[in-house]
N, C-alpha and C positions, 0 to 999 in steps of 0.2 A: 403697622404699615401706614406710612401718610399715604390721604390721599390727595394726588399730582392732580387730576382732574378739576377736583374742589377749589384746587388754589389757582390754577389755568381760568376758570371759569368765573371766579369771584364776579359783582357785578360792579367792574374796573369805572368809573368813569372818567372818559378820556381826556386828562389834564397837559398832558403831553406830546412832543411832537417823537415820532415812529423813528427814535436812531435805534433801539432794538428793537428787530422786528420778534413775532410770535417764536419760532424756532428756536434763539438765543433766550427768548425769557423761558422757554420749556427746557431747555439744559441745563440753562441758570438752578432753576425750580425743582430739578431731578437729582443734580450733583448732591446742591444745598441738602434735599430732603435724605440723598444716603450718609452727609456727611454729619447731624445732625441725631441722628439716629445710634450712629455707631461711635463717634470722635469724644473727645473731651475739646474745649475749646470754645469760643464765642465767633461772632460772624461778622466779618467787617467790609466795608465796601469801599474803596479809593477813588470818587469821581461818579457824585451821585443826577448832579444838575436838575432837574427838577424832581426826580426822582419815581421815575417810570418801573425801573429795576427794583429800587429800592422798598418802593410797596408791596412788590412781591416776594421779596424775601420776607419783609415783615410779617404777612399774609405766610408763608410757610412755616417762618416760627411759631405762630398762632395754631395754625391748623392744625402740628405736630404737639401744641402745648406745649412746648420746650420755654426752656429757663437760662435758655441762651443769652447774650446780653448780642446786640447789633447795636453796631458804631459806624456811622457815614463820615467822610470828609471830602469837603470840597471847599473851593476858595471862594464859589461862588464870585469869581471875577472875569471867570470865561478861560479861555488856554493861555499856557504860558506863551511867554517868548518862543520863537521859534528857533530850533537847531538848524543844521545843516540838512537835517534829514528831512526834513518840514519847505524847506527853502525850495521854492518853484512849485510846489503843490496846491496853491490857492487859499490854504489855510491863512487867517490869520491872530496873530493873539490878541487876548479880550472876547472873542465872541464865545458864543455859547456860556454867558454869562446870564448872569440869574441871582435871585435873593434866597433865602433864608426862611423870609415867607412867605416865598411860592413852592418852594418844598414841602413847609408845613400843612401849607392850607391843602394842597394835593391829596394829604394824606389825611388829613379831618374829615374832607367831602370824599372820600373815600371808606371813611370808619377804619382808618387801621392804624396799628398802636405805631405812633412817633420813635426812629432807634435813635441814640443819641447821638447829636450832633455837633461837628470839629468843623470851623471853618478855618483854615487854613491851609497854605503850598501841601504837596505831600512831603518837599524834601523838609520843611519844615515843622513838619507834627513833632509834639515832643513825646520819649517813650512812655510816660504815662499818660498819655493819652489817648495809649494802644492799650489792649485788654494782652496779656501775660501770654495766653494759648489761643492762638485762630485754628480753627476747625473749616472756615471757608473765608475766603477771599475772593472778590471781585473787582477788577480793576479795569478802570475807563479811563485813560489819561488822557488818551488819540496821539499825544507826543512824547517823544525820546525822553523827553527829562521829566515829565512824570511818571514813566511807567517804571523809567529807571530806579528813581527816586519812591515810586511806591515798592518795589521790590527790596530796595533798603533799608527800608521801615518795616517790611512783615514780613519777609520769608525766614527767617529764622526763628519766627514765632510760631510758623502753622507743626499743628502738628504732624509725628508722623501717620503718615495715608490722607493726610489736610489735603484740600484741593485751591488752589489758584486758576482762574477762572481769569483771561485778559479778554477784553473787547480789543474788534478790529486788528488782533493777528492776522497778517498777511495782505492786512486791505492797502490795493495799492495807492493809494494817495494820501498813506497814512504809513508810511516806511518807518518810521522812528521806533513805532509799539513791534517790531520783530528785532529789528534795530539793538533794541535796547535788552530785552529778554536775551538776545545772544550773547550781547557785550556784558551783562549781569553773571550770566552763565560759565561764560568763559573766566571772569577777571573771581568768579570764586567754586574753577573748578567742578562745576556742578552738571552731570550730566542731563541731554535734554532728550527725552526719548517721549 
């Protein structure tokens, strides 16, 4: 049994600004820790930005000893172009940009082991540069076209009982991430329950 506790509690120093709050990093940390335990498959994240999320899953694979492999990708350019679904929300693209080595260093002055890192679009990852079986997924795109575009890339990867994990479903000023999950859903047939 991991313990959820150990990995909640680590002593986090805070490198990052609060887009997920406690709550979300403790389902994050629970799903991860049953999917891990029970799945075949590696752990991937799509839209890590400085990588708040990201240290604690790393921190969970550690905790569990797993031989998991964790793969982050971000563009580290900030959000794409905006859709239609983005359009009058305030959002704009480019921000929430960031480097390479501010995710690194996060996770040094934090002690916890570096997953491997993809900088580029999501709709643009190439397939090897996905691991073969996800066992969990997390995705933070905030827009239509990368949640869309990460769903393209992994969900016929995760295993069966895999979990997919989206940030900011239903958050209203951020319409594109239900948006896109429905329009995914729908255009291949896949029930959402």
């Amino acid at each position: 049994m991991i313990n959820i506790q150990k990995i909640l509690n680590f002593n986090n120093k805070k490198f990052d600004p609060s887009i997920v709050n406690t709550d979300q990093i403790k389902y994050i940390v629970t799903y991860l820790a049953e999917a891990i335990e029970s799945l075949e498959g590696d752990v991937v994240e799509l839209g890590c930005y400085v990588g708040k999320t990201s240290k604690y899953i790393s921190k969970t694979l550690e905790v569990a000893n797993s031989n998991k492999s964790f793969f982050v990708f971000d563009s580290f350019e900030g959000l794409p172009d905006l859709s239609k679904f983005e359009e009058g929300t305030g959002w704009k693209p480019r921000t929430l940009n960031t480097t390479e080595e501010v995710l690194t260093e996060n996770f040094t002055i934090n002690n916890v082991k570096l997953p491997i890192i993809t900088k580029s679009w999501f709709k643009d990852i190439r397939d090897d540069q996905l691991p073969e079986k996800i066992c969990f997924a997390f995705l933070d795109g905030d827009f239509y076209t990368s949640i869309f575009g990460s769903l393209e890339k992994i969900y016929n990867r995760v295993v069966d009982g895999g979990y997919i994990l989206v940030h900011d479903y239903k958050r209203n000023d951020l319409p594109g991430v239900e948006a896109a999950i429905l329009e995914y859903f729908r255009l291949n047939n896949i029930e959402l329950n």
